[in-house]
C-alpha angles and dihedrals in degrees: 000000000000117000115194115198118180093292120351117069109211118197114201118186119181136180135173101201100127119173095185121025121301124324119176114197132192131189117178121180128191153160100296100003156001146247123217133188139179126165093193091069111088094198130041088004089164117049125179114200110184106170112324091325107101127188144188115210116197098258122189109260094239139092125266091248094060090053096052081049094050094041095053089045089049087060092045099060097036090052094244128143107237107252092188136046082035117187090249091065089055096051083045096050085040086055094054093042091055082044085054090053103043092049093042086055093041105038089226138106115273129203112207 
């Protein structure tokens, strides 16, 4: 998919041909570096390149998915409203994802 906003273009490609258990991959690129991200490395899964300086933060061994999980369980039991992964995100990432699937059927641009 390609998702043009007033100025940035982001190009977004997914696939869910897995040959052994779940992997979830990122690659963003800007201006001046870039973000990468693979579950299935056991060791420097993150890595920031900014220029020719690159970097590997300590991430959790885990899936984005089970820390939206732990973090709104962790608000459950403390009594706190959640203040991320608000349900107007959701409705928003569903919207693209129903865009995605119009203009992939139709071969046209799409606005969500």
């Amino acid at each position: 998919a390609q998702l043009i906003y007033d100025k940035p273009v982001v190009n977004i490609e997914s696939q869910w041909v897995m040959t052994d258990g779940f992997q979830m991959y990122y690659l963003a690129t800007f201006q001046k570096g870039q973000v990468e991200f693979d579950s299935a490395k056991l060791k420097d899964a993150l890595t920031l390149t900014v220029g020719t300086k690159v970097s590997h933060p300590k991430v959790k061994a885990t899936t984005g998915w089970n820390l939206e999980i732990e973090y709104f369980m962790d608000c459950v039991k403390k009594g706190k409203d959640p203040k991320m992964c608000m349900p107007q995100s959701s409705i928003a990432s569903l919207k693209i994802a129903e865009a995605e699937v119009k203009a992939a059927n139709s071969g046209k641009t799409v606005k969500p």
